[in-house]
C-alpha positions as CSV (number, residue, x, y, z in Angstrom):
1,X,0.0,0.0,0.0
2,X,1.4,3.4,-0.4
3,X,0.4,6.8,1.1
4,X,1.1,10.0,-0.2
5,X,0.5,12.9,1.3
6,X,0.4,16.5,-0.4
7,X,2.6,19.4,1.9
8,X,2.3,22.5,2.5
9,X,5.0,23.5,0.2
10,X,4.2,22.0,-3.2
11,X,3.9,24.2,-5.9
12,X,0.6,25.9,-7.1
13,X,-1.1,26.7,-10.5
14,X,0.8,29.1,-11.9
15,X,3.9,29.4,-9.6
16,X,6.5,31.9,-10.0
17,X,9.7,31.4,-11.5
18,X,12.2,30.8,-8.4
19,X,9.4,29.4,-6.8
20,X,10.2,26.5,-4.2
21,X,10.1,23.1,-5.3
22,X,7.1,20.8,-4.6
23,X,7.4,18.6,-1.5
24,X,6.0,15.1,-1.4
25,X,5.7,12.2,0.6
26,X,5.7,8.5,-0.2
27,X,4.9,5.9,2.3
28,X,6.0,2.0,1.0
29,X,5.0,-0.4,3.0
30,X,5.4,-3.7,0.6
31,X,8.3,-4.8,-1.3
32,X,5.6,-5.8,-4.0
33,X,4.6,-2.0,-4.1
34,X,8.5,-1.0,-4.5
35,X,8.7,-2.8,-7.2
36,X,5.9,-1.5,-8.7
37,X,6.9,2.1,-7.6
38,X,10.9,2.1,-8.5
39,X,12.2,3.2,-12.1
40,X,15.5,1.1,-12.5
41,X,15.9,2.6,-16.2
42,X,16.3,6.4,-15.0
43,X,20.3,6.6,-15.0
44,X,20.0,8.2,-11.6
45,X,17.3,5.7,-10.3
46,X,13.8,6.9,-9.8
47,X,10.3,6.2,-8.3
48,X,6.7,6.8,-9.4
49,X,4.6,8.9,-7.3
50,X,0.7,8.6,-7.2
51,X,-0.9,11.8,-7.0
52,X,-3.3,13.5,-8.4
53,X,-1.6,16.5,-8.1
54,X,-0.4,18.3,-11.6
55,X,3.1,18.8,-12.1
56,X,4.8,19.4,-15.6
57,X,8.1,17.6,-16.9
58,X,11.1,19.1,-15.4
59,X,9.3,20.3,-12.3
60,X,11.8,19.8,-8.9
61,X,10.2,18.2,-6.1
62,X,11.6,17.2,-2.8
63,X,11.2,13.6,-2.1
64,X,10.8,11.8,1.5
65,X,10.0,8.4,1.0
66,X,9.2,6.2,4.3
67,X,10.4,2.3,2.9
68,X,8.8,-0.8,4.4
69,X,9.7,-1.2,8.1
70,X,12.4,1.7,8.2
71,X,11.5,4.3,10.4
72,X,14.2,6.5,8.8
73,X,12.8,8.5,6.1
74,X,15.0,8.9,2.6
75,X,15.4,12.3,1.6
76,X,16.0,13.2,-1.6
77,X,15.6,15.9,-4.2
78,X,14.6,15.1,-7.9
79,X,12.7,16.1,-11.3
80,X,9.2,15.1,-12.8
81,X,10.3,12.8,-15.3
82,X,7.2,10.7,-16.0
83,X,3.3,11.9,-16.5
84,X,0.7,9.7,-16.1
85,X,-2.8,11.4,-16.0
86,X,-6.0,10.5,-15.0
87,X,-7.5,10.6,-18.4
88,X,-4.9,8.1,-20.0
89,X,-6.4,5.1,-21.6
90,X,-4.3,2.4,-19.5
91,X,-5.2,0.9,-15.9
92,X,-2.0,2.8,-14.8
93,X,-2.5,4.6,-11.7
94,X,-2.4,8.6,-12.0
95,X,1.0,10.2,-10.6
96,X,4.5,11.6,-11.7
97,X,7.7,9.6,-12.2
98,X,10.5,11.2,-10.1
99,X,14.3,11.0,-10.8
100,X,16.4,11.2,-8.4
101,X,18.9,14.2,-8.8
102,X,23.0,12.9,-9.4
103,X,23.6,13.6,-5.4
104,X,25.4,11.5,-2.7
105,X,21.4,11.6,-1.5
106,X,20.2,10.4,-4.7
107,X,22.5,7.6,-5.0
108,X,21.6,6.6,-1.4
109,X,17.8,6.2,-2.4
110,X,18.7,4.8,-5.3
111,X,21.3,1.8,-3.1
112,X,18.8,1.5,-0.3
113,X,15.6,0.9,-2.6
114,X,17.7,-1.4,-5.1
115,X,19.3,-3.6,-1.6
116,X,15.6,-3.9,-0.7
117,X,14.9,-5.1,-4.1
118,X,17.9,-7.5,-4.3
119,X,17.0,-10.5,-7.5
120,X,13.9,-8.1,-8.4
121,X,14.7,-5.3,-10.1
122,X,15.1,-7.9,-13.7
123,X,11.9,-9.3,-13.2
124,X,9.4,-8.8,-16.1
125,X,6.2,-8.6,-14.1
126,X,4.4,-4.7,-14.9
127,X,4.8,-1.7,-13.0
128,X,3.2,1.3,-12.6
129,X,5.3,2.5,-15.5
130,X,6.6,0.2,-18.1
């Protein structure tokens, strides 16, 4: 199951250039939901967020993402890379694909979420993006 939950500080229609960059957070509870979350193909690494929330490409977010039973939060800062709206035409669930920004913080999302994924990441079964 995951949880997101809009802050405060996310950006609004309109927002003016310099503005902050959105904040999200992403709760993963299941490594099944990980692996449906986590975009190994993003050179950085990456992970789709559900929201219904619009954000364009190349929007910065922040990112804290709470993963399965780790009561530390991952911080990390990253770009809308992905678009999935609510009117598409797939079952895909309606959110924004983040990449992680090339960052000693970045890389440590990326390594945690790929050691909690260990013999998964190959596996051909669909995610929320591909």
């Amino acid at each position: 199951m995951t949880d997101t939950t809009p802050a405060r500080n996310e950006p609004a229609e309109g927002k003016a250039e310099g503005a902050r960059p959105g904040v999200l957070s992403l709760a993963i509870k299941e490594r099944s939901a990980l692996y449906a979350a986590y975009m190994p193909f993003l050179s950085c690494g990456g992970i789709f967020v559900p929201t219904a929330r619009s954000y364009s490409l190349g929007d910065e977010v922040f990112l804290l993402l709470t993963l399965l039973d780790d009561p530390q939060k991952v911080a990390v800062q990253g770009k809308v890379v992905w678009i999935t709206p609510a009117a598409g035409n797939t079952n895909r669930s309606q959110g924004v694909g983040i990449e992680f920004a090339d960052s000693d913080a970045g890389k440590h999302a990326r390594d945690r979420i790929e050691t909690l994924l260990a013999g998964a990441i190959n596996s051909t079964r669909p995610t929320h993006t591909m």
